[in-house]
PDB file of N, CA, C, O and CB in Angstrom:
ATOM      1  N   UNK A   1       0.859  -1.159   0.000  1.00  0.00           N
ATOM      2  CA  UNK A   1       0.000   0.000   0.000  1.00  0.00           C
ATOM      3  C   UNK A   1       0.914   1.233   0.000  1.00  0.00           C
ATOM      4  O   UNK A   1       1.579   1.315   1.032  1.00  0.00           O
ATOM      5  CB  UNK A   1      -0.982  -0.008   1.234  1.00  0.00           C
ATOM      6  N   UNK A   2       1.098   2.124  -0.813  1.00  0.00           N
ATOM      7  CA  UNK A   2       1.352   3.260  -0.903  1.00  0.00           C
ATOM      8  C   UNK A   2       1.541   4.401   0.077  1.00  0.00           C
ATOM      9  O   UNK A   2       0.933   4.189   1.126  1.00  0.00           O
ATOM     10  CB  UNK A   2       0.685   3.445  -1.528  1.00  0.00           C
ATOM     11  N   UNK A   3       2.057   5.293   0.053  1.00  0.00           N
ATOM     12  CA  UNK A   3       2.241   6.588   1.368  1.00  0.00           C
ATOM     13  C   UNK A   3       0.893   6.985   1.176  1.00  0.00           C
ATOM     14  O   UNK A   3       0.465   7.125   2.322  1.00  0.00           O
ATOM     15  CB  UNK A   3       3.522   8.121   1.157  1.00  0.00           C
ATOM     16  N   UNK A   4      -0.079   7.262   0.324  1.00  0.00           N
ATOM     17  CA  UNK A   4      -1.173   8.282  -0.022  1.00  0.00           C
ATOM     18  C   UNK A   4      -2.149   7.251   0.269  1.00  0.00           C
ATOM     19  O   UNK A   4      -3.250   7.707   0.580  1.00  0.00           O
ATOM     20  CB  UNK A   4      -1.232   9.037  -1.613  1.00  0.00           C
ATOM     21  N   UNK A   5      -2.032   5.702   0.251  1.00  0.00           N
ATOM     22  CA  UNK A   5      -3.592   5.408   0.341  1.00  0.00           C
ATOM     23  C   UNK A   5      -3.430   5.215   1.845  1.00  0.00           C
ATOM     24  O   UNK A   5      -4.457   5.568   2.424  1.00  0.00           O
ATOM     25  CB  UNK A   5      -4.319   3.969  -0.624  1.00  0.00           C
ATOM     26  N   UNK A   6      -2.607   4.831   2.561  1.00  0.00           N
ATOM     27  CA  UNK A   6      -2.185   4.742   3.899  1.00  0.00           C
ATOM     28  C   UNK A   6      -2.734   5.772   4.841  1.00  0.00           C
ATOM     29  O   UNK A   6      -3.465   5.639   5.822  1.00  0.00           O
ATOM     30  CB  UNK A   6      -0.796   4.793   3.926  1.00  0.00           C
ATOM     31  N   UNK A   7      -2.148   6.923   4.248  1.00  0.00           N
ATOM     32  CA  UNK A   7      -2.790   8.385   4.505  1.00  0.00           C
ATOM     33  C   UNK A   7      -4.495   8.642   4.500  1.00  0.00           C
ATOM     34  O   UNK A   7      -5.267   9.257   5.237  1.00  0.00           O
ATOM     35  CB  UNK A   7      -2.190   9.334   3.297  1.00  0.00           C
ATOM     36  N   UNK A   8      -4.662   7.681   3.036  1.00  0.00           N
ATOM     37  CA  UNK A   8      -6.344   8.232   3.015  1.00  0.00           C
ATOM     38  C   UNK A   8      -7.110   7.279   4.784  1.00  0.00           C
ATOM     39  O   UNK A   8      -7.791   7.537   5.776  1.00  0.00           O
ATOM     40  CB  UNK A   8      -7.441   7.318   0.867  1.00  0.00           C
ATOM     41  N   UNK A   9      -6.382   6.181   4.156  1.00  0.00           N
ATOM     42  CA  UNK A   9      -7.708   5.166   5.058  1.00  0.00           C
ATOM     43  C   UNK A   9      -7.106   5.637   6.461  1.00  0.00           C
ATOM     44  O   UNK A   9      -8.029   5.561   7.272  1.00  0.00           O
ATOM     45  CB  UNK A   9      -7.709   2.935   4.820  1.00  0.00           C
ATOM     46  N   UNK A  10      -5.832   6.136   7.144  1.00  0.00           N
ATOM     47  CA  UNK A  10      -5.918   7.000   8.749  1.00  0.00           C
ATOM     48  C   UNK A  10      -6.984   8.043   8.881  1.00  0.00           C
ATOM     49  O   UNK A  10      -7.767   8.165   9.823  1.00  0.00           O
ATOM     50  CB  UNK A  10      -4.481   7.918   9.104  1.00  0.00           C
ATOM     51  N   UNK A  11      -6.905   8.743   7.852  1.00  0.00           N
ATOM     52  CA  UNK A  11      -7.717  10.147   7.705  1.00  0.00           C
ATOM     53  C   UNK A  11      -9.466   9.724   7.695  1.00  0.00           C
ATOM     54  O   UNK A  11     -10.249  10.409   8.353  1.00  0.00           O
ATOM     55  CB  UNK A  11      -7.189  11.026   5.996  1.00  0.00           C
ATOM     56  N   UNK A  12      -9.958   8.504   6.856  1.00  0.00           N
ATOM     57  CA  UNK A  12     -11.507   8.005   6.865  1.00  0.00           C
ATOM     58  C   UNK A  12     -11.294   7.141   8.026  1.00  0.00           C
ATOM     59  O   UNK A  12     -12.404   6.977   8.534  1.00  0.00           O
ATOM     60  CB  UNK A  12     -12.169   7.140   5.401  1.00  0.00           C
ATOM     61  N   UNK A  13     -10.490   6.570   8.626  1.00  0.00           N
ATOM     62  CA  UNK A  13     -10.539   5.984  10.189  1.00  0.00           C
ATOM     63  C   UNK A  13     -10.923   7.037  10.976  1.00  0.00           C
ATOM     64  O   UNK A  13     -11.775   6.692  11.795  1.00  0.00           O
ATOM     65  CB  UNK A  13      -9.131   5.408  10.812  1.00  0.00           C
ATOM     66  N   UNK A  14     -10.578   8.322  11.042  1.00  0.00           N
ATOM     67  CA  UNK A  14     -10.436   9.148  12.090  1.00  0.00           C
ATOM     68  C   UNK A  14     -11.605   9.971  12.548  1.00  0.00           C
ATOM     69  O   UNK A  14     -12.040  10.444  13.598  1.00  0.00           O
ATOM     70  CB  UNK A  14      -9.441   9.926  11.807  1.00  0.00           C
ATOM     71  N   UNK A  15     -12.072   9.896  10.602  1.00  0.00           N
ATOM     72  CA  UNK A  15     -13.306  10.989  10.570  1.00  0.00           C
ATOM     73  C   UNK A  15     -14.679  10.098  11.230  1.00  0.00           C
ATOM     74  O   UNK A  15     -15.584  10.730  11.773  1.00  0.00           O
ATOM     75  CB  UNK A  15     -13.668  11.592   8.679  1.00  0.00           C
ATOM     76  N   UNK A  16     -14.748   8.178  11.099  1.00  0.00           N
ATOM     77  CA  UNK A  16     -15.831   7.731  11.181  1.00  0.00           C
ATOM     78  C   UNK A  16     -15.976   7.676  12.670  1.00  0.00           C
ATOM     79  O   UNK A  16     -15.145   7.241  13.467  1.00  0.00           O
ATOM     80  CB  UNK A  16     -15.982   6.574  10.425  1.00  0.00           C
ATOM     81  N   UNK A  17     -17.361   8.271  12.969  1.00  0.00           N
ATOM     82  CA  UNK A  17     -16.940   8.070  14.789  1.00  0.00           C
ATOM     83  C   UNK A  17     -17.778   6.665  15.312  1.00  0.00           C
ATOM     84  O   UNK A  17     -18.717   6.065  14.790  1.00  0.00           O
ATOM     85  CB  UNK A  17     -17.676   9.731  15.983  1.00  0.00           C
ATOM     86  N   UNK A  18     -17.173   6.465  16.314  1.00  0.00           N
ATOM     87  CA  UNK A  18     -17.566   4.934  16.985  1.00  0.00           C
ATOM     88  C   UNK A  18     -18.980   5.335  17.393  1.00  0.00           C
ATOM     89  O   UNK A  18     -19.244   6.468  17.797  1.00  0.00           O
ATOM     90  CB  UNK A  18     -16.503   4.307  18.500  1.00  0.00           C
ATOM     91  N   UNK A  19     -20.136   4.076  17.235  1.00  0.00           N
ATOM     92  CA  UNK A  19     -21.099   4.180  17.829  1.00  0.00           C
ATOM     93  C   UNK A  19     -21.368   4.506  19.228  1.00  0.00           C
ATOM     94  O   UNK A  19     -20.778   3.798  20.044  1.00  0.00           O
ATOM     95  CB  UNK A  19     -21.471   3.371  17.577  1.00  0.00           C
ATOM     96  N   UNK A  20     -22.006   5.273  19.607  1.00  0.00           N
ATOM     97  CA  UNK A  20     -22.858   5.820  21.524  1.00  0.00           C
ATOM     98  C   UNK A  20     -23.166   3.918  21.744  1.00  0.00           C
ATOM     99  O   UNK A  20     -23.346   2.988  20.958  1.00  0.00           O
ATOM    100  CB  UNK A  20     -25.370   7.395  21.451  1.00  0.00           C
ATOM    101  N   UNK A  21     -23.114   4.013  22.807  1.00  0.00           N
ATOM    102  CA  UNK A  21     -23.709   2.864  23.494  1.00  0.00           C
ATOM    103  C   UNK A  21     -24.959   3.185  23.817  1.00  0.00           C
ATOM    104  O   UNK A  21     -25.366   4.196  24.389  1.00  0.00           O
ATOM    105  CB  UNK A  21     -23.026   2.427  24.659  1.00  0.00           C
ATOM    106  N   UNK A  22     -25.431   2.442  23.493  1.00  0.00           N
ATOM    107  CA  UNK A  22     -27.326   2.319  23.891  1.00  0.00           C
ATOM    108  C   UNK A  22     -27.673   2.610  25.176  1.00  0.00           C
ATOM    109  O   UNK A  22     -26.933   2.183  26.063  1.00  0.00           O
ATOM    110  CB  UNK A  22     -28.056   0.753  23.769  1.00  0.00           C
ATOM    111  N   UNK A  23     -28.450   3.121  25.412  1.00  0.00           N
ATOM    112  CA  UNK A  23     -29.130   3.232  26.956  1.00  0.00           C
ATOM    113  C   UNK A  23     -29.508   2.997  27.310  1.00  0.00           C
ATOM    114  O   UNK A  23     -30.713   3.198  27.158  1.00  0.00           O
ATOM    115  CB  UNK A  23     -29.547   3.622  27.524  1.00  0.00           C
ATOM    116  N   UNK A  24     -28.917   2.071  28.496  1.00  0.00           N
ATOM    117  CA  UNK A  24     -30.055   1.167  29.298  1.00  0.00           C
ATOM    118  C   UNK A  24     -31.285   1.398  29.833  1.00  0.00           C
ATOM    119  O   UNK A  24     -31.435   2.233  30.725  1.00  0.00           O
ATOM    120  CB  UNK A  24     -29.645   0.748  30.265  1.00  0.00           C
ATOM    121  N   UNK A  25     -32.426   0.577  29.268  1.00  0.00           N
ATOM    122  CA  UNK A  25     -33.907   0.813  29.130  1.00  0.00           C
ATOM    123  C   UNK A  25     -34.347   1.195  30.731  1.00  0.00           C
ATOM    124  O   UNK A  25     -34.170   0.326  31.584  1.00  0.00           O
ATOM    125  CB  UNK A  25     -34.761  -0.677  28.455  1.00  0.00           C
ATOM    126  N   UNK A  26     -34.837   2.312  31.064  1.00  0.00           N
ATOM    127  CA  UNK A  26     -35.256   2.456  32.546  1.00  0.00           C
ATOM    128  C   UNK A  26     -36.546   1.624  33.014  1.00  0.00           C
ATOM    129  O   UNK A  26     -37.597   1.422  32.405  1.00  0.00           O
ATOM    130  CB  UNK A  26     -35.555   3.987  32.823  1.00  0.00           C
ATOM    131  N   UNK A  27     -36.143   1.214  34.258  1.00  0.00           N
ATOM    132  CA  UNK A  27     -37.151  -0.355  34.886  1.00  0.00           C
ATOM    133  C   UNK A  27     -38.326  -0.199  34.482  1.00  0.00           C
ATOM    134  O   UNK A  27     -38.583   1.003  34.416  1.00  0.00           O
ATOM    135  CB  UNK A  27     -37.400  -0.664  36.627  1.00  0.00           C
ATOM    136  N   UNK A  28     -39.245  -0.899  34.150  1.00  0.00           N
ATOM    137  CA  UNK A  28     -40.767  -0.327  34.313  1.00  0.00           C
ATOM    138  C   UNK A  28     -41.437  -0.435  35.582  1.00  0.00           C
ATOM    139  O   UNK A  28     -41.582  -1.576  36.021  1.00  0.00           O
ATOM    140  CB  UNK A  28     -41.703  -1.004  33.399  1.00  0.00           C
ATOM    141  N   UNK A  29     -41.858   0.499  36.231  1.00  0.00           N
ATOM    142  CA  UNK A  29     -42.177   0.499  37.343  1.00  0.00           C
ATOM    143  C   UNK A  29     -43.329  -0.765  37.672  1.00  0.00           C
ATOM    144  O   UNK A  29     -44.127  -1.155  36.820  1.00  0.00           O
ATOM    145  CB  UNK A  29     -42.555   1.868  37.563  1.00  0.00           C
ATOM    146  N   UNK A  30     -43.259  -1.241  38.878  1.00  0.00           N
ATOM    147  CA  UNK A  30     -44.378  -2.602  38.786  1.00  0.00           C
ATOM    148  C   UNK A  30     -45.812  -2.064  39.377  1.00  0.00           C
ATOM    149  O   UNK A  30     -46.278  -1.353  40.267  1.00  0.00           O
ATOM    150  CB  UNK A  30     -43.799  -4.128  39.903  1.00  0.00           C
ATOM    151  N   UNK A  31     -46.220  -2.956  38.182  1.00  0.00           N
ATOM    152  CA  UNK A  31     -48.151  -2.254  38.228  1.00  0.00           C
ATOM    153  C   UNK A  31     -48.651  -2.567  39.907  1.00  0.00           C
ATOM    154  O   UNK A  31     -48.302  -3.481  40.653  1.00  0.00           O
ATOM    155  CB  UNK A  31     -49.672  -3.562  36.791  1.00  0.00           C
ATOM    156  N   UNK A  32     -49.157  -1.956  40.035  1.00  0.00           N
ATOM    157  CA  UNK A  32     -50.101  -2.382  41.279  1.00  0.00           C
ATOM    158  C   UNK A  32     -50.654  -3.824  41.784  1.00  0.00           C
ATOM    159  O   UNK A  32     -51.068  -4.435  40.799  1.00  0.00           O
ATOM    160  CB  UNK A  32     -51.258  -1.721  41.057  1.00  0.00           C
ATOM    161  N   UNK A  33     -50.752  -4.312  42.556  1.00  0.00           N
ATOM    162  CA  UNK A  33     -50.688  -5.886  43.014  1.00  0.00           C
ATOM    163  C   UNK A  33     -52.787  -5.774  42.530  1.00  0.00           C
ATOM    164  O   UNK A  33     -53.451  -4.955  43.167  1.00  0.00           O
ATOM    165  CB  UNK A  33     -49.931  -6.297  45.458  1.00  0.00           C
ATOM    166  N   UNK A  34     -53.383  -6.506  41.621  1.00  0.00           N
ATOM    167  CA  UNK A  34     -54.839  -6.875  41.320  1.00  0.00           C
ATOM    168  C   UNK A  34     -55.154  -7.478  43.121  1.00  0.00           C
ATOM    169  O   UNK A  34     -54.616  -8.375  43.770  1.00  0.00           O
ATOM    170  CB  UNK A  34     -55.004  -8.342  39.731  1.00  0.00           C
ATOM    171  N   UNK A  35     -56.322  -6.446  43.478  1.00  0.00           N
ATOM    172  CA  UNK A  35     -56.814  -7.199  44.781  1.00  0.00           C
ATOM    173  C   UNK A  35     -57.382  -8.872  44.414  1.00  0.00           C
ATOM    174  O   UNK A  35     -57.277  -9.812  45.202  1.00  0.00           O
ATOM    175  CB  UNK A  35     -58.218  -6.186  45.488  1.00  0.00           C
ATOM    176  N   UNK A  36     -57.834  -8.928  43.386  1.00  0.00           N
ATOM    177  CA  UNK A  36     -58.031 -10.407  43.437  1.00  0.00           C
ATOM    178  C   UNK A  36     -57.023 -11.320  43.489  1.00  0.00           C
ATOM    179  O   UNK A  36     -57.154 -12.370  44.118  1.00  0.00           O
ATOM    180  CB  UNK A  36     -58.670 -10.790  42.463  1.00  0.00           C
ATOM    181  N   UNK A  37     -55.922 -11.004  42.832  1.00  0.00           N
ATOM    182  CA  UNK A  37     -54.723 -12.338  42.779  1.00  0.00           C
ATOM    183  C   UNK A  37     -54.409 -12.211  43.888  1.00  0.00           C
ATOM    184  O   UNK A  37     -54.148 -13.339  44.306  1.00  0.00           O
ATOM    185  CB  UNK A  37     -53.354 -12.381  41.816  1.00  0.00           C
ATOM    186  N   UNK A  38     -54.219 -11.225  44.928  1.00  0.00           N
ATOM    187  CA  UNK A  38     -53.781 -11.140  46.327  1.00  0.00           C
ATOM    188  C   UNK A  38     -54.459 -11.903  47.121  1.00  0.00           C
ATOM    189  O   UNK A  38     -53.910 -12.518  48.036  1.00  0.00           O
ATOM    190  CB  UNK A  38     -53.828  -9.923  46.853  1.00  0.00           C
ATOM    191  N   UNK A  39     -55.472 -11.954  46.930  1.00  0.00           N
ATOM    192  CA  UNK A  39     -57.040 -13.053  47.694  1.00  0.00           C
ATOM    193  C   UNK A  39     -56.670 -14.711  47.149  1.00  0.00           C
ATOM    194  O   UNK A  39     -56.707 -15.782  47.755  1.00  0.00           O
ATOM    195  CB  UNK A  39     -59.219 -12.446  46.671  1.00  0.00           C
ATOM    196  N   UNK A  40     -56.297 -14.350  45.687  1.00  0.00           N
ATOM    197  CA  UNK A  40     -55.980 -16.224  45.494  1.00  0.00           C
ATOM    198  C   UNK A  40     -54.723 -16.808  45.944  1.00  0.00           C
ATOM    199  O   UNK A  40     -54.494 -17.962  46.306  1.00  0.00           O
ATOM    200  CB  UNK A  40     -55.923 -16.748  43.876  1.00  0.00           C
ATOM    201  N   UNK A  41     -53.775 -15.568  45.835  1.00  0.00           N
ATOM    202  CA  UNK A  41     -52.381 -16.389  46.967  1.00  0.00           C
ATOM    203  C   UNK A  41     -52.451 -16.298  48.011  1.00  0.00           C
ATOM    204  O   UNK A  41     -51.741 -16.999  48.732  1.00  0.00           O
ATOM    205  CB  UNK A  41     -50.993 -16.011  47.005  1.00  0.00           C
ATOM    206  N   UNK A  42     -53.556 -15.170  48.654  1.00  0.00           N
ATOM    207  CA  UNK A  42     -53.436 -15.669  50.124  1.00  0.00           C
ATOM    208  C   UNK A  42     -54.277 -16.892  50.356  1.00  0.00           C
ATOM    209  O   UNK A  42     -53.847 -17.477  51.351  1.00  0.00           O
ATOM    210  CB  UNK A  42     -53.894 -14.555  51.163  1.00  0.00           C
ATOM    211  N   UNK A  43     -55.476 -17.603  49.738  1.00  0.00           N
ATOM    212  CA  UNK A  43     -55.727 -18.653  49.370  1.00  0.00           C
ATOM    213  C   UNK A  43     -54.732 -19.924  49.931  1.00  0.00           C
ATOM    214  O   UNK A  43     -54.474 -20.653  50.889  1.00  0.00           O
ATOM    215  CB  UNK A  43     -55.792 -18.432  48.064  1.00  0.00           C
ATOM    216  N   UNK A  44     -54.313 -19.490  48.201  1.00  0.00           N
ATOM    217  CA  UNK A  44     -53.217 -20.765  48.219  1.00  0.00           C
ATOM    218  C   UNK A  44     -52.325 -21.133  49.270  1.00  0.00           C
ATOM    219  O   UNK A  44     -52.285 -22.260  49.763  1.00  0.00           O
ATOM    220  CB  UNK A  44     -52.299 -20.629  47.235  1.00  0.00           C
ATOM    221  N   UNK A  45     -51.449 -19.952  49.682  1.00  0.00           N
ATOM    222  CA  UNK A  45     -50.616 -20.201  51.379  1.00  0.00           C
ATOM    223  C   UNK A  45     -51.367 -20.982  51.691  1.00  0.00           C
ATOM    224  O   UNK A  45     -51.117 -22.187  51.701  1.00  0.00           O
ATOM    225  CB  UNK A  45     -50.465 -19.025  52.663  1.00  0.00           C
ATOM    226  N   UNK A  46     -52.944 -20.243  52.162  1.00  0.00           N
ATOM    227  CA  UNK A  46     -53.435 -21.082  53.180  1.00  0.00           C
ATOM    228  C   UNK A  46     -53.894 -22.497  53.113  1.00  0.00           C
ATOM    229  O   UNK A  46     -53.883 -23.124  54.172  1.00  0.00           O
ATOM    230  CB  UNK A  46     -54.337 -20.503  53.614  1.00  0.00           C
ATOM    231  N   UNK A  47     -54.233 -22.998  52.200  1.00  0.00           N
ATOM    232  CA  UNK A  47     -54.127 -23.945  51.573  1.00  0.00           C
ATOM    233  C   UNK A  47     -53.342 -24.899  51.666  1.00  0.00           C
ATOM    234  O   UNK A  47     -53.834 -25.979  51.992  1.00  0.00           O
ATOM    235  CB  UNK A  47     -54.091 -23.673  50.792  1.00  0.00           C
ATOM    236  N   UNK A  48     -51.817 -24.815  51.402  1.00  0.00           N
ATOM    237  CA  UNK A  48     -50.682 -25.291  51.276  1.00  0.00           C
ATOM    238  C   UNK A  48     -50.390 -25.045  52.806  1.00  0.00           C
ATOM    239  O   UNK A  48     -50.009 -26.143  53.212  1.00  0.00           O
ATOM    240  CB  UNK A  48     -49.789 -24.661  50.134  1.00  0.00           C
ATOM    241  N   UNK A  49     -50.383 -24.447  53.514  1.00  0.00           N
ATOM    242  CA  UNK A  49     -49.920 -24.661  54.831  1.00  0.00           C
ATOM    243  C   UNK A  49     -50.755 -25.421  55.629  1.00  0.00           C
ATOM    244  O   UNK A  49     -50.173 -25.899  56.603  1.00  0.00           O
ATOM    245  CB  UNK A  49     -49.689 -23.516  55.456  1.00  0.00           C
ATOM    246  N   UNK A  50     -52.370 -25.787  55.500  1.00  0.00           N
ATOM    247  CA  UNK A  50     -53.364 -26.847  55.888  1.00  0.00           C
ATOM    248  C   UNK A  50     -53.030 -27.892  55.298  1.00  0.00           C
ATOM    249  O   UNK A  50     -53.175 -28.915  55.968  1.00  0.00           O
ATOM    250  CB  UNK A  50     -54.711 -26.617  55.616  1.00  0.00           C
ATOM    251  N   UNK A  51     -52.562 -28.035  54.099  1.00  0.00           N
ATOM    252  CA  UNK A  51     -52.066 -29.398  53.346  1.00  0.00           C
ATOM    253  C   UNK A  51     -50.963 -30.280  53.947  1.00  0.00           C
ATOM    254  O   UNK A  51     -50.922 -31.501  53.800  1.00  0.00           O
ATOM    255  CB  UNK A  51     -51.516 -29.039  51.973  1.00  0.00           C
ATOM    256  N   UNK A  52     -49.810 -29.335  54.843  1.00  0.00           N
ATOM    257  CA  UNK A  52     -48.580 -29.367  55.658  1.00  0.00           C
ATOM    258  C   UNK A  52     -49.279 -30.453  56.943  1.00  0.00           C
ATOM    259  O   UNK A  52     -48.854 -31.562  57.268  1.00  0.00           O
ATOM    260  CB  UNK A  52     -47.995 -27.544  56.218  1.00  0.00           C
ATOM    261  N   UNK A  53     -50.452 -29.715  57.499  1.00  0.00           N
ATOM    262  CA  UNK A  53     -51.001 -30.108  58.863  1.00  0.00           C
ATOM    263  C   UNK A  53     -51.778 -31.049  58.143  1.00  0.00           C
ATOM    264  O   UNK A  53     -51.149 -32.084  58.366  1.00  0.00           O
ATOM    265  CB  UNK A  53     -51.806 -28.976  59.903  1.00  0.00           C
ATOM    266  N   UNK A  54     -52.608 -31.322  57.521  1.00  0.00           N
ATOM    267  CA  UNK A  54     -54.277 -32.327  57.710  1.00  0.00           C
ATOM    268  C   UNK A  54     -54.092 -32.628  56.184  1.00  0.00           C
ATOM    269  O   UNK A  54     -54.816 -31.911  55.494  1.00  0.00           O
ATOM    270  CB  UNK A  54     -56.254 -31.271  58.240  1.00  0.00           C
ATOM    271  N   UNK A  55     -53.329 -33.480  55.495  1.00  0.00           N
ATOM    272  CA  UNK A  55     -53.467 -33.757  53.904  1.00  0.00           C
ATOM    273  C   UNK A  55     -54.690 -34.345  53.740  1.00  0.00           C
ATOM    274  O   UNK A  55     -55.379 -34.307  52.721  1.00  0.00           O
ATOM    275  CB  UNK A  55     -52.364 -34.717  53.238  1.00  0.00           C
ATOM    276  N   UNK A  56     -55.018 -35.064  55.101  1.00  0.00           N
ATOM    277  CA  UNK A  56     -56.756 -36.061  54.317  1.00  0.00           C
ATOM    278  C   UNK A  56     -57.610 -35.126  54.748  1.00  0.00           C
ATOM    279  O   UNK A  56     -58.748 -35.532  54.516  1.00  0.00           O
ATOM    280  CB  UNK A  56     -57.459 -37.960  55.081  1.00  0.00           C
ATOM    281  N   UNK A  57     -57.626 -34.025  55.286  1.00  0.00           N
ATOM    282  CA  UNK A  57     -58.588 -33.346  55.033  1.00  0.00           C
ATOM    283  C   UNK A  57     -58.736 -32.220  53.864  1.00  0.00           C
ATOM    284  O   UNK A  57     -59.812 -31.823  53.417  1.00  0.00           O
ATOM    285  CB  UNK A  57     -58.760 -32.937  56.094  1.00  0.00           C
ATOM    286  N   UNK A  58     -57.174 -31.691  53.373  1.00  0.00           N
ATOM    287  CA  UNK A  58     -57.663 -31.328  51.638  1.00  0.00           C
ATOM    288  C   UNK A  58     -57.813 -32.078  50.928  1.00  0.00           C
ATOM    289  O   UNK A  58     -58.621 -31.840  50.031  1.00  0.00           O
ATOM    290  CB  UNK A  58     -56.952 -30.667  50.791  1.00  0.00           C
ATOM    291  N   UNK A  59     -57.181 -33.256  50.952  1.00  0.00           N
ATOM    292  CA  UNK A  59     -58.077 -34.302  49.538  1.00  0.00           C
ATOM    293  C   UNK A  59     -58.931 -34.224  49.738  1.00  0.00           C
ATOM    294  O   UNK A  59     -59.391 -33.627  48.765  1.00  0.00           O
ATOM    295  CB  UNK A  59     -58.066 -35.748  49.188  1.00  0.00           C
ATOM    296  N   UNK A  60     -60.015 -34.472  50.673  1.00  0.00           N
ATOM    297  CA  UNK A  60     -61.569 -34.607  50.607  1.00  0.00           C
ATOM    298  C   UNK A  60     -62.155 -33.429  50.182  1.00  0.00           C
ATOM    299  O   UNK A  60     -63.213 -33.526  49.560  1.00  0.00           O
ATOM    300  CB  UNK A  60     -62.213 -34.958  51.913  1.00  0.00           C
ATOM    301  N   UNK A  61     -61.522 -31.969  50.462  1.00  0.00           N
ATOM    302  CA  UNK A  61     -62.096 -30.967  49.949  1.00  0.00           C
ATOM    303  C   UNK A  61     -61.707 -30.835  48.713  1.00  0.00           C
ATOM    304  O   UNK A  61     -62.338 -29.968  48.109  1.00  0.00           O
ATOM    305  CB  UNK A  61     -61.951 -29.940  50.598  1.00  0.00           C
ATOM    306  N   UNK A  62     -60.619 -31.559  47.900  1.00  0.00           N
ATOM    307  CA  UNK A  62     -60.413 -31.548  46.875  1.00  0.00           C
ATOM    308  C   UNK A  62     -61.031 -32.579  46.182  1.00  0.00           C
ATOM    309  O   UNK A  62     -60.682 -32.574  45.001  1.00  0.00           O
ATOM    310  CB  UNK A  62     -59.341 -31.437  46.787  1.00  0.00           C
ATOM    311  N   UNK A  63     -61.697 -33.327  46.418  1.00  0.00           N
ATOM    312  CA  UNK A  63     -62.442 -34.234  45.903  1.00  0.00           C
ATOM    313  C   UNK A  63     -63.904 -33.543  45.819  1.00  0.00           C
ATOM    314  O   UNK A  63     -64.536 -33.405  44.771  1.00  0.00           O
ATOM    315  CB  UNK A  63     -62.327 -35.525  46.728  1.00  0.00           C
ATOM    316  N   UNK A  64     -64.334 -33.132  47.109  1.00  0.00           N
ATOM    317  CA  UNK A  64     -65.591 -32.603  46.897  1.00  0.00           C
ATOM    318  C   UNK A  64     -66.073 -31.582  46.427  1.00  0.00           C
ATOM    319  O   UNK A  64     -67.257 -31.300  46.243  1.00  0.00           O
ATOM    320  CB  UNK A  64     -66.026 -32.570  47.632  1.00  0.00           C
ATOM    321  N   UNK A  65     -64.585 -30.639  46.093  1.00  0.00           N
ATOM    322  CA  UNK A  65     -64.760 -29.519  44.879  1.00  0.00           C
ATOM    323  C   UNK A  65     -64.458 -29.858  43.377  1.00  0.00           C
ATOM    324  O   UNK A  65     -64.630 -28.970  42.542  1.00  0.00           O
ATOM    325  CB  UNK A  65     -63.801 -28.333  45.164  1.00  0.00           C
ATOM    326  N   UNK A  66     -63.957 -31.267  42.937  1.00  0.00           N
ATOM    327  CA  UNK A  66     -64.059 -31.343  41.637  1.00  0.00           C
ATOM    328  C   UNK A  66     -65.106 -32.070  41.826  1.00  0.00           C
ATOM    329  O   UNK A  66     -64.718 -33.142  41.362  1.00  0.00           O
ATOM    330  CB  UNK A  66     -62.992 -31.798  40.800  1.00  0.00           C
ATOM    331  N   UNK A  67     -66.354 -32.270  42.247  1.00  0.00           N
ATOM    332  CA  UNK A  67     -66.984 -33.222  41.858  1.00  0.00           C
ATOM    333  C   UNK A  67     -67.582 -35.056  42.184  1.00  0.00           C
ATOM    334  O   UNK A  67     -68.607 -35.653  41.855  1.00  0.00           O
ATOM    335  CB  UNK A  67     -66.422 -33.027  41.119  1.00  0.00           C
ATOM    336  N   UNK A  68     -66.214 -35.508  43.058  1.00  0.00           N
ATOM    337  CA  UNK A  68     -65.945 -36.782  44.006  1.00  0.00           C
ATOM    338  C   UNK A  68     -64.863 -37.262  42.326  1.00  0.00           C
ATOM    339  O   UNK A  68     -64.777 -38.413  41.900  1.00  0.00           O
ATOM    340  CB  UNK A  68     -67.889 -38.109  44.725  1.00  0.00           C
ATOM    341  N   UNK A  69     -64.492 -36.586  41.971  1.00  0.00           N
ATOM    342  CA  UNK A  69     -63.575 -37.107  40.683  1.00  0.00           C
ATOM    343  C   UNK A  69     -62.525 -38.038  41.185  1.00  0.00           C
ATOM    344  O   UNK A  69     -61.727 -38.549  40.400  1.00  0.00           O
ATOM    345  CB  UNK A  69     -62.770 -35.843  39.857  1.00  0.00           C
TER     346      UNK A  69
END
């Protein structure tokens, strides 16, 4: 490569500028807790922590809420 093309491609290196780094997307703030899903996990805890103590007494309520399935 030549003195002059050497020259050109430092000179179009110099002029092209490096890309900005992107900006990290700010959090989306978290929506408000739905009063109903709050009612079905407090549910469920309770549920699951009676299941801990008395399992034959949620199967039977789980039997007698699907049906005796």
């Amino acid at each position: 490569m030549s003195a002059p093309e050497e020259e050109a491609l430092e000179i179009e290196a110099a002029t092209i500028p490096e890309p900005e780094p992107e900006p990290e997307p700010e959090p989306e703030p978290e929506p408000e807790p739905d009063p109903i899903l709050l009612k079905i996990e407090a549910k469920r805890e309770e549920i699951a922590e009676l299941a801990l103590d008395k399992p034959q007494l949620v199967a039977e309520q789980l039997r007698a809420w699907m049906g005796g399935r």
